[in-house]
Each structure stands twice: as C-alpha cells, then as structure tokens.
C-alpha positions in Angstrom: 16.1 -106.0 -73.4 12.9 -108.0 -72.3 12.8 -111.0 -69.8 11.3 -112.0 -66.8 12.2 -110.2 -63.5 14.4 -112.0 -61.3 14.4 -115.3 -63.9 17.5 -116.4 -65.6 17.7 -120.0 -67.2 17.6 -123.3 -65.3 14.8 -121.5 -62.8 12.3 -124.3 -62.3 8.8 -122.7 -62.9 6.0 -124.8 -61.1 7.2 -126.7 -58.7 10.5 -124.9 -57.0 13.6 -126.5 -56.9 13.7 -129.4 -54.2 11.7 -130.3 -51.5 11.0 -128.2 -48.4 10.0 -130.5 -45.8 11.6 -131.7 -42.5 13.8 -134.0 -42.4 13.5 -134.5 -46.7 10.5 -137.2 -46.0 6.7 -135.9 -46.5 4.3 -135.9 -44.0 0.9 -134.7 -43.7 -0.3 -131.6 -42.5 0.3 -131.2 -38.5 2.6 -134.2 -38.3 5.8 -132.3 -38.3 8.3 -131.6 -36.0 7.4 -128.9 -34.6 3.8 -130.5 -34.1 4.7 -133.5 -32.5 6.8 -131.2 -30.4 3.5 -128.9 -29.1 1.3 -132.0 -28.7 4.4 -133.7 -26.5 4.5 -130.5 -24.3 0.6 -130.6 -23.7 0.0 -133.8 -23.7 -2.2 -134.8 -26.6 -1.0 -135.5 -29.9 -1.7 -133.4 -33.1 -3.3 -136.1 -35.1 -3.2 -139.6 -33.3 -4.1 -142.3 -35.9 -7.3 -143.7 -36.2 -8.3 -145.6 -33.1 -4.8 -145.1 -30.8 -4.0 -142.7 -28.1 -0.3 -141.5 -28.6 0.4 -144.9 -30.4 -1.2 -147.1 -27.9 -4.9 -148.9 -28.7 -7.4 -147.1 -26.9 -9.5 -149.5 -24.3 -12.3 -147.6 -23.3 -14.6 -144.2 -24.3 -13.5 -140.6 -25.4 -10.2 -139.9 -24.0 -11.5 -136.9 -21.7 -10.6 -132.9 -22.5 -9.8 -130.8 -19.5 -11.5 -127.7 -20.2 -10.8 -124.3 -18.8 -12.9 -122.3 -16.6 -14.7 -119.0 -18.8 -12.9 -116.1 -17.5 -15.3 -113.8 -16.2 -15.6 -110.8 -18.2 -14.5 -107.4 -15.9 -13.5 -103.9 -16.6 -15.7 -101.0 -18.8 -14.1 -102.8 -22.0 -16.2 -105.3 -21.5 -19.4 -103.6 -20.8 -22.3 -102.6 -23.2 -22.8 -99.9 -21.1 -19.6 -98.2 -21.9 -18.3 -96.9 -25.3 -14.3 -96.3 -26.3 -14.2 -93.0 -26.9 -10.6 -91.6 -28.3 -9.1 -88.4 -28.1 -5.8 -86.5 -28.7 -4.3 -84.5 -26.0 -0.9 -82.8 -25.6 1.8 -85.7 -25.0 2.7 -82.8 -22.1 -1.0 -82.8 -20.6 -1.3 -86.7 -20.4 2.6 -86.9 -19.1 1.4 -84.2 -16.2 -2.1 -86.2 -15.5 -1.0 -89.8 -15.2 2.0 -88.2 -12.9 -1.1 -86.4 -10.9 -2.6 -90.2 -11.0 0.1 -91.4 -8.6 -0.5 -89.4 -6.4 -2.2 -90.7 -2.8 -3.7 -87.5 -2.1 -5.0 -86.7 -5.6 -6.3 -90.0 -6.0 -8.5 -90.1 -2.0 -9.9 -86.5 -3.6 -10.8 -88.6 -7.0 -12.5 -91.0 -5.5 -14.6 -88.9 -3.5 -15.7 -87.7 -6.7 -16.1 -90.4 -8.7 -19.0 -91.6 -5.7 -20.1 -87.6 -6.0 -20.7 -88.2 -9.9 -21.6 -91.6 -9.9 -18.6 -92.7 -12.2 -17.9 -96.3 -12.0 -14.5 -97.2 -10.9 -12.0 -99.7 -9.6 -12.0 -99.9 -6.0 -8.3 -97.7 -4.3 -7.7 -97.0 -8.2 -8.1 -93.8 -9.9 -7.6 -94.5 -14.0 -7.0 -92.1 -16.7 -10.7 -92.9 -18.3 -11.9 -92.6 -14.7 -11.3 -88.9 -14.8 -12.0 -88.2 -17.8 -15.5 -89.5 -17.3 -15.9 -87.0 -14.4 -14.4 -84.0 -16.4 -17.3 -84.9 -18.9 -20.1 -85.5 -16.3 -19.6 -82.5 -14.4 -18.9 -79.9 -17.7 -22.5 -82.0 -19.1 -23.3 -80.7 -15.5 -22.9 -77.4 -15.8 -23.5 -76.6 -19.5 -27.0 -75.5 -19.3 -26.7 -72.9 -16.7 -23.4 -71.9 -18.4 -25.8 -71.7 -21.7 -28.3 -69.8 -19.7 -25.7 -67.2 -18.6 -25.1 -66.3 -21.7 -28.7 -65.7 -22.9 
C-alpha cells in the first residue's frame, strides 16, 4: 500500500543516474557541441577564451560586429494610429469576402473607395481590414441621419 509514485529501489534521488553531457566530459555552459557548431556556421565563437579569437591571440582592438540595418517598421500593425480590433464572422462570410478580394474588378471599385473614405491602404492591394475599415467608416457615416429617421 503506500510508496512513492513511480520509485522503486535502487532509484538515485538527488543527483540522477549518470551523467548527461556530450560526449561523457563536462563542459561549461555554451561550449557544447551544438554551440561550437552555431558559432562555426556564423563565424564567431560562443565563448572564445580570455584574450583569443577562435584560438588564435588577438593582435589588435575589438574584433569588429557587423550589425544589421533596423528594419523599418511598415503596415497598420505597426502604427499607433491603428488599433487590432477582432471579430467573429461566419467561416462562410469570410470564405465569400476574401474570394470577392481576388477579384480585379472588385478590388479597382475598392480602391476607389478606400481614397473616397480616406482609408489607408496598400497601394494595387485591397486587404480584408481594408474593407472592413470602410464598412465601419461609411455605417459611422450614416448613423446619425439613420438615427434621425427614426425620431
């Protein structure tokens, strides 16, 4: 009755059974092989020992970093301006509208109304949160006189 869960006798506690480290020898922290692997492939080493640059003794200065170019940030995801806003809609609805999308015609008559409304867009693209910024601008559009119909 009793016992410890999955334990039976000769389980080593603290400390597992043997060692699990490449090659059976220990090494420090990012000096594996996998490690030395990655640094080979881009050209700098993981952790080069004090005063050496991939093993050999280093002659003059920092050995220099190529840095990458910022990517400049594009698209409404990336604006302040803009806000995700999520909705659900029939799997049939969105399956009918991004077909719609691909149309040529449809999509010349979108961009004529995206200018209309003054919805930003990608230039010769019509996107999915392209219309459904227009459906919202033009129904914000027309909801007061709607309103004052009904008064």
């Amino acid at each position: 009755m009793g016992g410890v869960q999955g334990g039976g006798q000769g389980v080593a506690r603290n400390g597992g059974g043997g060692e699990m480290s490449e090659g059976g020898d220990r090494r420090n922290r990012g000096e594996g092989a996998m490690a030395g692997a990655l640094a080979r492939r881009s050209g700098s080493r993981a952790a080069p020992a004090a005063g050496t640059v991939s093993g050999v003794e280093r002659t003059s200065g920092p050995v220099p970093v190529r840095r990458r170019r910022p990517r400049v940030r594009v698209g409404k995801s990336k604006d302040p301006a803009y806000k995700l806003g999520s909705a659900y809609v029939l799997e049939s609805i969105h399956d009918q509208v991004m077909a719609e999308l691909l149309r040529p015609d449809v999509r010349a008559l979108l961009i004529r109304q995206f200018g209309r409304f003054g919805v930003k867009y990608m230039p010769k693209k019509a996107a999915y949160s392209d219309l459904v910024e227009l459906l919202l601008r033009r129904w914000l559009e027309g909801l007061e006189e709607e309103l004052e119909e009904e008064a």
